[in-house]
N, C-alpha and C positions, 0 to 999 in steps of 0.2 A: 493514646495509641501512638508509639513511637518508630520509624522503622531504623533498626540497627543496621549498621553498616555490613553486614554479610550481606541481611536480606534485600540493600539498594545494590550491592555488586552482582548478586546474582538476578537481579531483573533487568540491571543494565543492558546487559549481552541481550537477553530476549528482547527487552521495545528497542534498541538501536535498531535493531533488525526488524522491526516495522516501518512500514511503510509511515510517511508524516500524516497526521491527519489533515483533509483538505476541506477548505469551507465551503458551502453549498453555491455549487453553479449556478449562475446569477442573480446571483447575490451582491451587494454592495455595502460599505463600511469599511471597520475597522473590524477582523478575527478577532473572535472570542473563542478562545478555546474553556469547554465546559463540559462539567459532570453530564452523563448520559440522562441521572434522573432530573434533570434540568431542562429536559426539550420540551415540554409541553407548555412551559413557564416562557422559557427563553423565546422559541415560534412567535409566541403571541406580542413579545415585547418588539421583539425587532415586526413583527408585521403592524401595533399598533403607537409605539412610540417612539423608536429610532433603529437603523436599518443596521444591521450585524453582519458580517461572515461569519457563520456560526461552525464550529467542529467539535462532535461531541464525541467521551469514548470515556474509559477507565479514567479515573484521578490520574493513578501510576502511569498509565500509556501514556497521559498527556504531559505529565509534567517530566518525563523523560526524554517525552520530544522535543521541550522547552529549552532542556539543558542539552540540547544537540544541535539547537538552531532554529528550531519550526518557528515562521513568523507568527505570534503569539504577539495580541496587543494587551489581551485583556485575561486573566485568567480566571474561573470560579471551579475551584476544587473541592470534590465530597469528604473533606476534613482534614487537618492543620497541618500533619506530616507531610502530605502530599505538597502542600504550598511552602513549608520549610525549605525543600530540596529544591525552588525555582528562589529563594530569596535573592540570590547575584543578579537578580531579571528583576525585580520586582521596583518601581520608583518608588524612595523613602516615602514614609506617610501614607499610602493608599493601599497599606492592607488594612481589611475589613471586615470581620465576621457579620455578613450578611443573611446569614439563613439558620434557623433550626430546621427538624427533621423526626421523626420517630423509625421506628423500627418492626416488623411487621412479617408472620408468617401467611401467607397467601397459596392458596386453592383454586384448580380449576374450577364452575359452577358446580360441575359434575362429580368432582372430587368426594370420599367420605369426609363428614368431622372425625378431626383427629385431635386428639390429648396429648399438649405437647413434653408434658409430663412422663408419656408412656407413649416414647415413638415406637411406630409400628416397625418390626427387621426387615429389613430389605425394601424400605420406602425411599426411593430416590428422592432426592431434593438439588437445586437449582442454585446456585450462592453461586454471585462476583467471584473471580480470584481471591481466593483466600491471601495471597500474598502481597496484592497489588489494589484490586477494586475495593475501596471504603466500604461498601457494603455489605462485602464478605467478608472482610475484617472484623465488623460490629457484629456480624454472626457468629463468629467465634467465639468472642468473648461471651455473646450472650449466652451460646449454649455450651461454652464451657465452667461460668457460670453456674448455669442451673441442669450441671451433674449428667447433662446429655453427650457431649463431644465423642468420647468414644462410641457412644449409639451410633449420631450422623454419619462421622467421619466417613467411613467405607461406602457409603450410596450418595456422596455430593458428586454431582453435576458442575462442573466450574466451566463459568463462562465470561467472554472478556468484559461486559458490564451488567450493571443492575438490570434495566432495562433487556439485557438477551433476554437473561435470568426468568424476568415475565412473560416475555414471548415464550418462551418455551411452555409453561403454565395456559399460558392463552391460547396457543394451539393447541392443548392438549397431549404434548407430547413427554410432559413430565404431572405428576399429580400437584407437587407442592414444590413453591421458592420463598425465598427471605429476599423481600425488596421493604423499598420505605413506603410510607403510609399516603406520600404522594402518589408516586408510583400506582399504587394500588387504588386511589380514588380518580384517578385518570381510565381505569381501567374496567369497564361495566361486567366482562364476563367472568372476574375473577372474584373472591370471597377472600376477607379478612379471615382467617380464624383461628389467630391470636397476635397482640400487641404486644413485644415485651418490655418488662419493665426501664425504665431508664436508666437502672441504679443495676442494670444486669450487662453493659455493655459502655465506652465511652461515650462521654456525650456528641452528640450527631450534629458537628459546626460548618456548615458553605463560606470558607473566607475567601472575599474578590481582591484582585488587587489588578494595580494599572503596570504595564510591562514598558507600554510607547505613549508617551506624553499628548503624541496626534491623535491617541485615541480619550481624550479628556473630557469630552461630550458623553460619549457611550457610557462612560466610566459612570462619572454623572449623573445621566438618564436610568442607572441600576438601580442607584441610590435614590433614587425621588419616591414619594409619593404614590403614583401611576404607579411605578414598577411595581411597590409593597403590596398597591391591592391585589396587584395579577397573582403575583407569586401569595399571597394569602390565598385568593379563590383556590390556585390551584394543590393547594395543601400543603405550604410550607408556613413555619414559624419564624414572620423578621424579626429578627434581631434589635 
């Protein structure tokens, strides 16, 4: 999944004009800026093995904030391109493909089963920025793909990450979104109901990389051990 140079000019203009992402108020560390579907993972790391400034958002938002100056020590992007565009930032050697991922249409409880085969007309659905959020990228291809795209297209919902994406599902305020399969085992009121295939979309790759050398412990602490089983519990594939 590659982004051409129209499509990084044209996002440019929109994230410079966002505001920076900030790490959570008292909080201590080195910033980590990181993929939204990452907080469940990330929380429990800096709460039980080393302390983070955590700021989570779209891949795009964040690595656009990178290349504008946002202090960024540490970065984990929801897939390769997105970490391409910050490589002038990145210290040689410590990028890292850290994470797999699957890919996953999700339901509120309440929601009907649906055949994703045979989408219902006029069923909203919930997907990342098609343009920007990795998420909503992999859903493209998946359901363009498998022969749907012009179904979806006209009733998506775009929202700035994965994680909206599900809130909106969990509230009930949309029936169906395309999050990851983390996402979705974090999530008790929502229902799987369907996986799609691997070979229907890019492969779904978390690369870390170190931006400031002071942050070379956190760096570090990703890559152990401890971190692998957190991130296993919480439904990710290490690397």
């Amino acid at each position: 999944m590659l982004l051409n140079r129209r499509t990084f000019l044209a996002l440019g203009a929109a994230f410079a004009a966002l505001p920076a992402a900030l790490p959570a108020s008292g909080s201590s560390g080195p910033v980590v800026f990181a993929a939204a579907s990452l907080k469940p993972a990330l929380d429990r790391i800096a709460a039980d093995i080393t302390p983070m400034r955590l700021s989570y958002g779209g891949s795009g938002a964040l690595a656009r904030q990178i290349t504008h100056g946002a202090p960024a020590d540490i970065f984990l992007s929801a897939n390769a391109a997105w970490m391409d565009v910050v490589t002038p930032h990145i210290i040689a050697g410590t990028r890292h493909d850290l994470l797999g991922n699957a890919l996953v249409l999700v339901g509120h409880a309440s929601a009907p089963p649906i055949q994703i085969t045979q989408w219902p007309p006029a069923t909203r659905i919930a997907l990342g920025f098609i343009e920007a959020v990795p998420a909503g990228q992999y859903a493209r291809e998946a359901f363009t793909t498998l022969g749907l795209w012009d179904a979806v297209q006209p009733h998506i919902v775009e929202v700035e990450n994965v994680r909206a994406a599900l809130a909106l599902v969990t509230r009930g305020e949309l029936p169906y979104a395309v999050t990851y399969a983390s996402d979705a085992q974090a999530e008790p009121s929502v229902n799987i109901l369907h996986r799609f295939a691997p070979n229907t979309h890019s492969p779904i790759r978390y690369p870390l990389a170190l931006l400031s050398e002071t942050a070379r412990p956190t760096y570090d602490a990703l890559l152990s051990p401890h971190a692998a089983a957190i991130f296993t519990e919480a439904g990710f594939k290490v690397l």
